[in-house]
MARLOGU-802536 format. One record per residue (C-alpha): residue number from 1; residue in one letter; x negated, y negated, z. Coordinates in steps of 0.001 Angstrom, whole numbers, plus 500000, padded with zeros to 6 digits. Example, Ala and Ser with C-alpha at 12.3 -4.5 7.8 and 13.67 -1.06 7.14 Angstrom:
2
PT  drenlum  loti       X       Y       Z
PT        1     A  487700  504500  507800
PT        2     S  486330  501060  507140
//
This chain:
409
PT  drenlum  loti       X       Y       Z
PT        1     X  503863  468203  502231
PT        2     X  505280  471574  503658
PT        3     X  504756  474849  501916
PT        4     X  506383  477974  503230
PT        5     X  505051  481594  502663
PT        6     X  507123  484594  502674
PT        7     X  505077  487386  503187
PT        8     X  501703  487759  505668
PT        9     X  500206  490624  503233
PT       10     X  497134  489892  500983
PT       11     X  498867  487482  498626
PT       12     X  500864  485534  501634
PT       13     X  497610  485526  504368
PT       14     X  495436  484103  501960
PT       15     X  497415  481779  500183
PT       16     X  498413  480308  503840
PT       17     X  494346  480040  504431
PT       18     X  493758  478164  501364
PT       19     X  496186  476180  502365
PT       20     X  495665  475407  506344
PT       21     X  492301  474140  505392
PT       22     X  494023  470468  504146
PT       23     X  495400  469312  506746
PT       24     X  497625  467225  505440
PT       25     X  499682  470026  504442
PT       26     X  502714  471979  506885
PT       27     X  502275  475664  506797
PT       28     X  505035  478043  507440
PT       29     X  504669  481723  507591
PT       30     X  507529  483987  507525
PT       31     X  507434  487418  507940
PT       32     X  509896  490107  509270
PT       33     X  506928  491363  511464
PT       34     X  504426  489737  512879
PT       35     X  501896  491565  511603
PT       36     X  499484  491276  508811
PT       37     X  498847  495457  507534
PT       38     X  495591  496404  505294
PT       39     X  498084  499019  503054
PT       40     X  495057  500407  501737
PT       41     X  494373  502471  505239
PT       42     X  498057  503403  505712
PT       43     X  497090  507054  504350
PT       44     X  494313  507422  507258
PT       45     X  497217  506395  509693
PT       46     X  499542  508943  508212
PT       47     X  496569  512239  508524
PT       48     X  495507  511063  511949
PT       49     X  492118  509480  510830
PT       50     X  493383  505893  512703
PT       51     X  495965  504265  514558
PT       52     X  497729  501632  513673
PT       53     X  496439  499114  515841
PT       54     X  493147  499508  514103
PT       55     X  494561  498178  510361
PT       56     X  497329  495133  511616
PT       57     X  496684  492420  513221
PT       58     X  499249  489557  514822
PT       59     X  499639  486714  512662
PT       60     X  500091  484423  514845
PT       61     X  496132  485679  516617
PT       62     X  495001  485057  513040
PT       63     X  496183  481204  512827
PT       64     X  495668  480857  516502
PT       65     X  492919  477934  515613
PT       66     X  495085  476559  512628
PT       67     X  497345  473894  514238
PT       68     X  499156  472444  510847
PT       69     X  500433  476554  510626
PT       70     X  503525  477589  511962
PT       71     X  504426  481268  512305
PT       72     X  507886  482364  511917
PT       73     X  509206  486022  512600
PT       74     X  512407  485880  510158
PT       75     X  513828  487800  507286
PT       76     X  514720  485713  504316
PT       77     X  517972  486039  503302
PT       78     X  517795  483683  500169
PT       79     X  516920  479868  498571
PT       80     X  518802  476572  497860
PT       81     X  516720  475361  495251
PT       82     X  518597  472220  494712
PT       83     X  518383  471250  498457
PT       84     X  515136  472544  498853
PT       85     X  516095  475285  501902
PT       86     X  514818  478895  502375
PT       87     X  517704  480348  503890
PT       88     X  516644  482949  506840
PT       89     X  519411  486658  508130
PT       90     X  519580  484483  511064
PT       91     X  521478  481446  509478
PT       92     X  518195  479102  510271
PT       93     X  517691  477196  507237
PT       94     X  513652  475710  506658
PT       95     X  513258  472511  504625
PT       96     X  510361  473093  502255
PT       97     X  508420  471390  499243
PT       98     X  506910  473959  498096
PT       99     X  507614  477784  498167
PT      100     X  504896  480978  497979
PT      101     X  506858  484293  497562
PT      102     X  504501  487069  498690
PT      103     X  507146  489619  499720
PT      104     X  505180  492833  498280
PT      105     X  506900  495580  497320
PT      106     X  508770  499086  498076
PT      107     X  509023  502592  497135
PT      108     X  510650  503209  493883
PT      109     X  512291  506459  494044
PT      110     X  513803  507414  490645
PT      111     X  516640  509803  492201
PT      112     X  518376  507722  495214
PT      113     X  519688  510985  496382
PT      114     X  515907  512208  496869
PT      115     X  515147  509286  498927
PT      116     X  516622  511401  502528
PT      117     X  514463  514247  501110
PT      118     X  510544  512593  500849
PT      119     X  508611  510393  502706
PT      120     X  507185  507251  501701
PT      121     X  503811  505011  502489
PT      122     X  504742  501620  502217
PT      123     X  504777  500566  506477
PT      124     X  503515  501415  509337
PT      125     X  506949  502990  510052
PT      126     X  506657  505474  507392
PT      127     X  502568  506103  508205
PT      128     X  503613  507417  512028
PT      129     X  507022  509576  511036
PT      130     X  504660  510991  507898
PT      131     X  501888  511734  510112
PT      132     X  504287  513104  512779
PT      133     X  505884  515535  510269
PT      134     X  502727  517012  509196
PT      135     X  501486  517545  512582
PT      136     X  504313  519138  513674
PT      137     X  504334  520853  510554
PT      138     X  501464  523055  512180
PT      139     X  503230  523225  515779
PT      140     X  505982  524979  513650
PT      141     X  504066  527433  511504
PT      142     X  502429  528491  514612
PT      143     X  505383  529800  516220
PT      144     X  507335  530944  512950
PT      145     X  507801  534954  512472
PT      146     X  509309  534728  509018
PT      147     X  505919  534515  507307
PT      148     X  508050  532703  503953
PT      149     X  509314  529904  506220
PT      150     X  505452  529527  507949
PT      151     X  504341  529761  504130
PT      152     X  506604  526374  503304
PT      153     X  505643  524535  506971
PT      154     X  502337  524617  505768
PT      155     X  502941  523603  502361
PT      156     X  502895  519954  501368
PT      157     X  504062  518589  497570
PT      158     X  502914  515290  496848
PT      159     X  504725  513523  494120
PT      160     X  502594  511050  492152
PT      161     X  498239  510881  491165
PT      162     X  497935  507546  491471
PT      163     X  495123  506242  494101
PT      164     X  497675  506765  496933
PT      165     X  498597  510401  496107
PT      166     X  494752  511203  495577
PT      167     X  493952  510174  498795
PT      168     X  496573  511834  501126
PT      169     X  495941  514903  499204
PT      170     X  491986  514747  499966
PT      171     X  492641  513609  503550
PT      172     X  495370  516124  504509
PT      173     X  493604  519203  502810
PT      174     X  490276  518530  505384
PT      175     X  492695  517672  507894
PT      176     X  493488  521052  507921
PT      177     X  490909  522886  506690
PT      178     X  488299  521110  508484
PT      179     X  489839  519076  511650
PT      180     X  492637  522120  512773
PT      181     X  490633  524877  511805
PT      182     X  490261  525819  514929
PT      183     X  492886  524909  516676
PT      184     X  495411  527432  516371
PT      185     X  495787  531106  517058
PT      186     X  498770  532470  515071
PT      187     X  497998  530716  511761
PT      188     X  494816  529820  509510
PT      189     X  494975  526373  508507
PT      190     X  492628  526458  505660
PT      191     X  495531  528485  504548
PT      192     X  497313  525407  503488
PT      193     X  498739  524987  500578
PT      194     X  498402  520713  499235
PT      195     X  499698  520468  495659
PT      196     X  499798  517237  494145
PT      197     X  502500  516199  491437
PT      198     X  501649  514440  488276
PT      199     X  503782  513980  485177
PT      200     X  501026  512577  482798
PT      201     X  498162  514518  481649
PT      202     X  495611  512975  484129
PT      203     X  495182  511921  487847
PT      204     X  494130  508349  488426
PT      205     X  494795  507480  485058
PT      206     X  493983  503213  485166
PT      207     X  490579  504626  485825
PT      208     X  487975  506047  482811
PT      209     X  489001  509583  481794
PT      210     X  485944  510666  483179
PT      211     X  486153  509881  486432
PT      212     X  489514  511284  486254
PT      213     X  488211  514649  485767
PT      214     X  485706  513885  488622
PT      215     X  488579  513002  490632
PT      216     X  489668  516252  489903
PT      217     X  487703  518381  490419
PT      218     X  486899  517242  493629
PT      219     X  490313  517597  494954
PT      220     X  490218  521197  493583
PT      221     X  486874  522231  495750
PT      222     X  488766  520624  498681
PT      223     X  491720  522787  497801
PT      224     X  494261  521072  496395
PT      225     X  496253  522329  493876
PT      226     X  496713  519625  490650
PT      227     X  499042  519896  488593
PT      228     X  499392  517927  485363
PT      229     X  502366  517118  482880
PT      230     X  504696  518414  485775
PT      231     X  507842  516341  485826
PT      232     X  510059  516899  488736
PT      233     X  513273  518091  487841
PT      234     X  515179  518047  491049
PT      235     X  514315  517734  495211
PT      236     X  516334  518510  497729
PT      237     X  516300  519422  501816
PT      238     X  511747  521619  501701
PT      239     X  512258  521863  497887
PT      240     X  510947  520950  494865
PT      241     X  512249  521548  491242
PT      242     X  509846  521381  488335
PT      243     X  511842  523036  485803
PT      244     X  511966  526388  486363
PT      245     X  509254  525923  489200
PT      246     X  510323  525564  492393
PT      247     X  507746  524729  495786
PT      248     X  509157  525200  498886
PT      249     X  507725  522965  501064
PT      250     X  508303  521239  504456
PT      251     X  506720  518417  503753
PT      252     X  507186  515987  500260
PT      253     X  505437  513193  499804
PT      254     X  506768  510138  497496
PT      255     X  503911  508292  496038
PT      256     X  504757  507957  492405
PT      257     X  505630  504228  491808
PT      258     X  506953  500829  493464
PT      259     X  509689  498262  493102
PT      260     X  509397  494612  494261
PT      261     X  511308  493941  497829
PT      262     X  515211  493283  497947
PT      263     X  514133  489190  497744
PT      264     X  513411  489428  493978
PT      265     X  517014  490342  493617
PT      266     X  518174  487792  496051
PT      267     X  516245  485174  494009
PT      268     X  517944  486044  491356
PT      269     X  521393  485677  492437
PT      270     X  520587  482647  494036
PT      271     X  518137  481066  491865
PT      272     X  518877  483009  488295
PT      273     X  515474  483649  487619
PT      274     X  514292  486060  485261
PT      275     X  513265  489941  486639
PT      276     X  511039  492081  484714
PT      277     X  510094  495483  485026
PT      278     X  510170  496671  489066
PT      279     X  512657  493990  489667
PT      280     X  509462  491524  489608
PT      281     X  509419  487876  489370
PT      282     X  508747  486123  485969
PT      283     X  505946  483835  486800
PT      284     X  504220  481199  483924
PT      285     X  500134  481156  484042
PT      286     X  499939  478801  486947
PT      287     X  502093  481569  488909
PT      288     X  505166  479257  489259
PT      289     X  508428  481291  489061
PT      290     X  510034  480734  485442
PT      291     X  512423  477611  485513
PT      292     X  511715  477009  489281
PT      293     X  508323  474837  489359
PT      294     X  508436  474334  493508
PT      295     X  508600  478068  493746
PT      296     X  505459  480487  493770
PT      297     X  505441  484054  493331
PT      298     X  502193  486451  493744
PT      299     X  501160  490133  494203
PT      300     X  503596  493170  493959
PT      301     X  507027  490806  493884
PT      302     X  505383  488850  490407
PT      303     X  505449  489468  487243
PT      304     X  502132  487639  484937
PT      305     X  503816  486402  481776
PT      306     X  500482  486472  480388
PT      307     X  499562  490505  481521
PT      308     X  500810  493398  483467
PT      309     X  498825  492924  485938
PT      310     X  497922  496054  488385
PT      311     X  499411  496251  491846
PT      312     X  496195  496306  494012
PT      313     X  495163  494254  497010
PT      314     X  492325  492090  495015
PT      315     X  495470  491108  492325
PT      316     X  497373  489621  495400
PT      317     X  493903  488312  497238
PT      318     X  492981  486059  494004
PT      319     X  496508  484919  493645
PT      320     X  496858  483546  497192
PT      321     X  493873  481868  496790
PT      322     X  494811  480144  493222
PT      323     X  497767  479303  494314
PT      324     X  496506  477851  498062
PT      325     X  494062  475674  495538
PT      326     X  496545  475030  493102
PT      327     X  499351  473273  495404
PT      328     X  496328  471163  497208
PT      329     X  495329  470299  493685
PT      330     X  498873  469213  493373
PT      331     X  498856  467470  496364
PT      332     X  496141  465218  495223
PT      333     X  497683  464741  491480
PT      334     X  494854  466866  490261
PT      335     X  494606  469075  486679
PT      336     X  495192  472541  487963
PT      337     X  493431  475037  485293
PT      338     X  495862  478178  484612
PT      339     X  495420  481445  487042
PT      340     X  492812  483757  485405
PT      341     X  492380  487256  487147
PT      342     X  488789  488412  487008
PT      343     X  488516  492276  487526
PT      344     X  485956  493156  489847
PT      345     X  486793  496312  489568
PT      346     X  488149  499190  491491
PT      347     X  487983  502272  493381
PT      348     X  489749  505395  495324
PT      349     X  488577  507792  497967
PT      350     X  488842  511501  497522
PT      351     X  487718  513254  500839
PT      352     X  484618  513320  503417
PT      353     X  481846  511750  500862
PT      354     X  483209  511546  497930
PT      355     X  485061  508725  495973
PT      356     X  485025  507315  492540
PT      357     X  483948  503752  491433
PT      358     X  484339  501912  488431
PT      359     X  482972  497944  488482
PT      360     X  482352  496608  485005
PT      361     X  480905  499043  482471
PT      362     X  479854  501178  485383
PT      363     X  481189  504361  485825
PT      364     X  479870  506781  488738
PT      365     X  481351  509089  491976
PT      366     X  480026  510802  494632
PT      367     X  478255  509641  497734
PT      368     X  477123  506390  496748
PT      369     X  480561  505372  495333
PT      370     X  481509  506683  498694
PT      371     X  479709  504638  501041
PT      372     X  480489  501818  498407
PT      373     X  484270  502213  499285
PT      374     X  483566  502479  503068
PT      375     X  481604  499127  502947
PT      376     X  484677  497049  500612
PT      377     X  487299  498363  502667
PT      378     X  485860  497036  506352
PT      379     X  484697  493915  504992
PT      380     X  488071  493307  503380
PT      381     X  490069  494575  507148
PT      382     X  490851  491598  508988
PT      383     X  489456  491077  512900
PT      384     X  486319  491833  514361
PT      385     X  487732  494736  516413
PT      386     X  489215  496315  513741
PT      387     X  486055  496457  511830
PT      388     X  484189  497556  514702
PT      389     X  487077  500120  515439
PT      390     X  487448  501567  512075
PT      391     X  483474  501922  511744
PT      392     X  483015  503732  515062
PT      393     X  486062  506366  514345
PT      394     X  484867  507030  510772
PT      395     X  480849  507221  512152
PT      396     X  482568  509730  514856
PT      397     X  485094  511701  512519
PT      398     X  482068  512085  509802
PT      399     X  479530  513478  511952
PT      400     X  482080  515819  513508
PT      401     X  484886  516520  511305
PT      402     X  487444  515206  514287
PT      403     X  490252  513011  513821
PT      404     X  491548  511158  517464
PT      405     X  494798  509676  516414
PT      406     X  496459  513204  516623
PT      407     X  499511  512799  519157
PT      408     X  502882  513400  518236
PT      409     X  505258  510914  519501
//
């Protein structure tokens, strides 16, 4: 049997492990980078706290030992169902019997004409030309005369309190007021202005109302402005329009929503499957793509007939494996039991020490839920080095308030 995954993220690296470990199965991986990323740290890329090398590692190092895996660097460009072929940009066609879609997803920017205007944290790409525009940010103010244009260098709007807003507002309010304080000469850093964008009535609102208000509160004693039931209006080239509100600010930071990858759509032209909200795949309870049974789809590109499930890593890390399980099961004519997603639970990071937990009926924040998160996330980062790496630059960066990966490039 040969299954191909598209995708080396959490759904697509696991799924392919599950797999590898019959080996009587062909595994293809197919990724346009050859890569795998742990998303989750993208935000500590983006305010200096690491580089990238520290949260990616090659796929191919990762299946070095697997010898019935096969690693492909390829965009797909689309599937022949009735022929059985995933279609790759470079007119390469791969014969398969089974496929895993684990594409991920994208920014979903309401207003396309916006899109020039903010920046994004869905790659590596955007992490490094973030980070590089808030650094410079700084160079900028320091140099600026008109003290309304140093005002809006050092202001930065962040669209979106979700976990991925809350935690580049925490991280780039110390980066400034604790990291740069004393780095400059014309300018006061802890001057910054970090205002974070929501349009319901609550930050981090999947979580228990309240550790929402612990959420908030701790991004206020960092500094960071919150504002609730604020709808953005308009955005254009350092502004943004709340209604009559308007920030000027150098710096805007998309982080309120995602849409499934360009391959969802392709699918459907190709395939005419069924999209649901996000341009996500229609998948039955044993994750098979509606109407196409030799076709899996899991994590941000899927869509659980049975419940909205949440975007988050450990959605797309139980998938892979159910599905790596499932097909083996398959392979050996055995009952496969439908997919069943068992919350563990889940977390976010507000600043130096603090952070917010919620695992079952337990509800608590602070330090403990702190060094909770800290533990999760390097056990979850894949490679030795990169736990070691990540663990020695935090352990550094907490007992001094530094952050190394500061050049701009």
């Amino acid at each position: 049997m040969k299954v191909i995954v598209v995708g080396a993220g959490f759904g697509g690296i696991n799924a392919a492990k599950t797999l590898a470990k019959n080996k009587s199965i062909d595994v293809v991986v197919v990724d346009k980078r050859n890569y795998h990323l742990f998303q989750p740290f993208l935000y500590q890329v983006a305010t200096a706290g690491l580089s990238p090398a520290d949260i990616s590692v090659p796929i191919r190092a990762f299946f070095r030992g697997q010898k019935n895996v096969e690693v492909i660097m390829g965009e797909v460009a689309g599937i022949d169902q009735k022929s059985r072929l995933l279609k790759l940009s470079n007119n390469k066609n791969l014969k398969y019997d089974k496929v895993v879609i684990a594409a991920g997803a994208k920014n979903h920017i309401f207003n396309q004409d916006w899109a020039k205007h903010v920046y994004g944290l869905k790659s590596i790409q955007d992490a490094l030309s973030l980070r590089k525009n808030i650094l410079m940010s700084f160079e900028l103010a320091e140099v600026e005369q008109d003290p309304v244009k140093r005002k809006a260098y050092t202001t930065f709007a962040i669209i979106g309190g979700g976990p991925t807003g809350v935690e580049l507002a925490g991280a780039i309010a110390e980066l400034a007021r604790f990291t740069l304080s004393e780095d400059f000469r014309n300018i006061d850093p802890s001057d910054t202005r970090v205002i974070l964008i929501e349009a319901g009535s609550r930050v981090l609102s999947t979580f228990d109302q309240g550790l929402s208000k612990k959420a908030k509160r701790a991004l206020e004693k960092l500094g960071v402005s919150v504002w609730l039931e604020s709808k953005v209006s308009n955005i254009c080239k350092g502004k943004v329009e709340l209604g009559s509100d308007v920030i000027n600010a150098n710096t805007i930071i998309w982080a309120a929503g995602v849409v499934s990858t360009d391959l969802a759509k392709d699918l459907e032209a190709d395939v005419g499957v069924n999209l649901k909200r996000g341009n996500r795949l229609l998948v039955n309870e044993f994750l098979q793509v509606k109407g196409c049974e030799d076709i899996y789809a899991i994590g941000d590109i899927s869509y659980f007939e049975k419940e909205e499930l949440p975007g988050i890593a450990p959605v797309a890390i139980q998938q892979g494996k159910y599905v790596g399980k499932a097909i083996k099961r398959l392979f050996k004519e055995k009952e496969i039991r439908p997919f069943s997603y068992v919350d563990k639970g889940h977390m976010a990071t507000i600043g130096r020490s603090k952070a917010i937990a919620q695992i079952g009926k337990l509800r608590f924040g602070g330090t403990i839920a702190w060094y909770l998160w800290v533990f999760i996330h390097i056990y979850f980062l894949i490679g030795f080095r990169n736990r070691v790496s990540v663990f020695l630059q935090w352990l550094w960066s907490y007992l001094t308030y530094k952050r190394g990966a500061r050049i701009i490039n």
